[in-house]
C-alpha beads as a LAMMPS data file, in Angstrom:
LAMMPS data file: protein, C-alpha beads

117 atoms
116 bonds

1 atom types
1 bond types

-500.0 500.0 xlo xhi
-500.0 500.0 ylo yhi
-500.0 500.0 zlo zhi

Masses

1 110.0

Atoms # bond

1 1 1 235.094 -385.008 -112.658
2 1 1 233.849 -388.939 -112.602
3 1 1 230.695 -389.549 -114.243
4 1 1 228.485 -391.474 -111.813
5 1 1 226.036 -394.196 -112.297
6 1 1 222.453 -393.660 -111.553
7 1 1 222.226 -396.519 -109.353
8 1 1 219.996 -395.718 -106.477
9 1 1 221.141 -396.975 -102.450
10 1 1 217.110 -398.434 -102.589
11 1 1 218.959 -402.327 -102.222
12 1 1 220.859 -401.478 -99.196
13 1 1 217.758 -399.703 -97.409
14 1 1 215.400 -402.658 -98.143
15 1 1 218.091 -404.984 -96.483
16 1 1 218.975 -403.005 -94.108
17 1 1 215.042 -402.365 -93.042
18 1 1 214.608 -406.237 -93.208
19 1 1 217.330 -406.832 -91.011
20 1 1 215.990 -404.423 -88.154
21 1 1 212.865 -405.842 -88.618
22 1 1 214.183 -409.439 -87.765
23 1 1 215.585 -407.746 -84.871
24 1 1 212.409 -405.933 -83.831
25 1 1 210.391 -409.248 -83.624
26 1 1 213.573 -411.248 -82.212
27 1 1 213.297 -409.141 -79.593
28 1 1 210.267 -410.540 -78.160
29 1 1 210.828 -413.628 -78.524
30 1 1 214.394 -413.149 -77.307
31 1 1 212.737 -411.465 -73.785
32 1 1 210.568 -414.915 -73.493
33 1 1 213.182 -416.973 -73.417
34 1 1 215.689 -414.689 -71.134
35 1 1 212.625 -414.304 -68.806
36 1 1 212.353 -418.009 -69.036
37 1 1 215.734 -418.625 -68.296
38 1 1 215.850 -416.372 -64.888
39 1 1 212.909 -417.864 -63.789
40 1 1 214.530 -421.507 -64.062
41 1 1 217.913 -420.341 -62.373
42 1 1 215.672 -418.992 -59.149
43 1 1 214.095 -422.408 -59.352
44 1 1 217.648 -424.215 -59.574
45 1 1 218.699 -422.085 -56.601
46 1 1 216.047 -422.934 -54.282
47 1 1 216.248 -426.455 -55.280
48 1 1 219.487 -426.627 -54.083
49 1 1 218.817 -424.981 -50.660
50 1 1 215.511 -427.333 -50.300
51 1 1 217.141 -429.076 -47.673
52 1 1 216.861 -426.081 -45.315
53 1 1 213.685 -424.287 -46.756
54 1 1 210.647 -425.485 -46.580
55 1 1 207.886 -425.786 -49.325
56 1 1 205.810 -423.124 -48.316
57 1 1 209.212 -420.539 -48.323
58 1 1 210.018 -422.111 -51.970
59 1 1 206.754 -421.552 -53.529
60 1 1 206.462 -417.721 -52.011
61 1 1 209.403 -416.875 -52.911
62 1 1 209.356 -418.275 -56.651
63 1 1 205.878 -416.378 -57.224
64 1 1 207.485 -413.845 -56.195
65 1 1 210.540 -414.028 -58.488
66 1 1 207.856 -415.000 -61.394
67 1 1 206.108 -411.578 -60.386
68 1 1 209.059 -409.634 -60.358
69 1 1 210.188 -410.751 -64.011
70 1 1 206.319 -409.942 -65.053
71 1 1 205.718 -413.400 -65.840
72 1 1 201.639 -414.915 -66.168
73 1 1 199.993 -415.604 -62.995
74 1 1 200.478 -418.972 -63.809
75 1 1 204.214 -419.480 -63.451
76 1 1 203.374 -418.982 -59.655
77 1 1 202.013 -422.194 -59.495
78 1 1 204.933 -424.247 -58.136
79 1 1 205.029 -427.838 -58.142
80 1 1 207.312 -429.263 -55.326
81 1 1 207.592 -432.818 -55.070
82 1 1 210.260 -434.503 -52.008
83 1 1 211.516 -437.996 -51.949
84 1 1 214.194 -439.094 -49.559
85 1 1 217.016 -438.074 -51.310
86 1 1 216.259 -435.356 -54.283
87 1 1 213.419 -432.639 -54.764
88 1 1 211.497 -431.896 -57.930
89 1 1 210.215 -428.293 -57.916
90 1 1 208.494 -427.042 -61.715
91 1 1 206.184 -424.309 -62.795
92 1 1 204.244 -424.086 -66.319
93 1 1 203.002 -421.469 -67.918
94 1 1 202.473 -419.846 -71.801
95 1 1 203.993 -416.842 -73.016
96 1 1 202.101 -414.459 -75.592
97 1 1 204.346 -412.806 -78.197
98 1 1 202.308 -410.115 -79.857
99 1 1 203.059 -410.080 -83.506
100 1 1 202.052 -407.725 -86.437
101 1 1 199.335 -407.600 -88.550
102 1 1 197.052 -408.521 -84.944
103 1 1 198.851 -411.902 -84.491
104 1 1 199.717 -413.577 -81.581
105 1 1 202.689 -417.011 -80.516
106 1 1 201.856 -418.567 -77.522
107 1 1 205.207 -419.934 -76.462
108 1 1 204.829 -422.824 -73.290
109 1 1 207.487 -423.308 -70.839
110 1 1 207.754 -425.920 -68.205
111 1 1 210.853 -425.924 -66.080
112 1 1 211.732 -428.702 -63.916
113 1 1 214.701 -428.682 -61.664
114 1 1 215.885 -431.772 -59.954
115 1 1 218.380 -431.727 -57.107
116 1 1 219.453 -434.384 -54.102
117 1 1 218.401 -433.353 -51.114

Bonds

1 1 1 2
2 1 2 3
3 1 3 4
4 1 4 5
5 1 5 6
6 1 6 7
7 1 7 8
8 1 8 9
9 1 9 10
10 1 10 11
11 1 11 12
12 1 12 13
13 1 13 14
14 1 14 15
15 1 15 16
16 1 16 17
17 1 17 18
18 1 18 19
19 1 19 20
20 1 20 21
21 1 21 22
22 1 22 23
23 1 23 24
24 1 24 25
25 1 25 26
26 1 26 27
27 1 27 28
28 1 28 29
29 1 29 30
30 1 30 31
31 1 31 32
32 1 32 33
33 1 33 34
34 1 34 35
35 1 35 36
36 1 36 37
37 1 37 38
38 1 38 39
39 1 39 40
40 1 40 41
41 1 41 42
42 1 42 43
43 1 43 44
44 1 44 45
45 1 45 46
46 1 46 47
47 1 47 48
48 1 48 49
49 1 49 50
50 1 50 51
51 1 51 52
52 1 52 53
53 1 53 54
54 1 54 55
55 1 55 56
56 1 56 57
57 1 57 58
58 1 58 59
59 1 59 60
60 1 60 61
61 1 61 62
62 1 62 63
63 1 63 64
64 1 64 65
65 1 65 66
66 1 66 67
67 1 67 68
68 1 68 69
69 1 69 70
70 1 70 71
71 1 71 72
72 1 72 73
73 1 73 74
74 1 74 75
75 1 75 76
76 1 76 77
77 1 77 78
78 1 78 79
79 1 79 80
80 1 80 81
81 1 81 82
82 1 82 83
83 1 83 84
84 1 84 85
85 1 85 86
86 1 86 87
87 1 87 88
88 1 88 89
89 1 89 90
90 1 90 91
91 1 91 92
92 1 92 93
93 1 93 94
94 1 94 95
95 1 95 96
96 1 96 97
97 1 97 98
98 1 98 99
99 1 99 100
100 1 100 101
101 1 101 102
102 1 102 103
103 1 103 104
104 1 104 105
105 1 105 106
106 1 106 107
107 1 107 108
108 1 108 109
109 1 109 110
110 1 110 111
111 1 111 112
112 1 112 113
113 1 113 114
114 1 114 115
115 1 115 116
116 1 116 117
């Protein structure tokens, strides 16, 4: 028989309890930022079909995409500005990441898309 050390596994738990902490609170930040980005694609999208929708059908349909990924009341306030030859269509709104310990990041986003027309 091989006499053992007494050295306790305690090292590997705290790491490995810091690590899925990291994750737990990456997460949330993580879903900000994916919700962020699906929000500007829908906005790219109808930017580049502006030329045969019209402002009124852009803005419903974007608060409704903002609605559906459970984004503030406030990303359904589309901005839609036309020229003669491109469209600007943006949105802007804060995200609240709840932290521990009561605390709370307010994360902004403002996407613009710019297409031609």
């Amino acid at each position: 028989m091989v006499a053992r050390r007494g050295v306790s596994t305690l090292g590997c738990l705290i790491v490995i309890l810091l690590l899925a902490a990291c994750v737990y609170f990456a997460f949330g930040f993580g879903e900000a930022y994916f919700r962020a980005y699906q929000f500007k694609d829908a906005i790219r999208s109808d930017a580049e079909f502006a030329s045969t929708l019209t402002d009124a059908k852009i803005t419903s349909h974007l608060a409704a995409v903002a609605d559906s990924l459970h984004l503030p009341p406030e990303a359904a306030d589309i901005t839609i500005t036309r020229s003669q030859r491109t469209i600007t269509v943006s949105s802007d709104y804060d995200e609240v990441i709840t932290l521990p310990f009561r605390k709370e990041k307010v994360i902004h986003f403002h996407p613009v898309v710019e297409a031609s027309l």
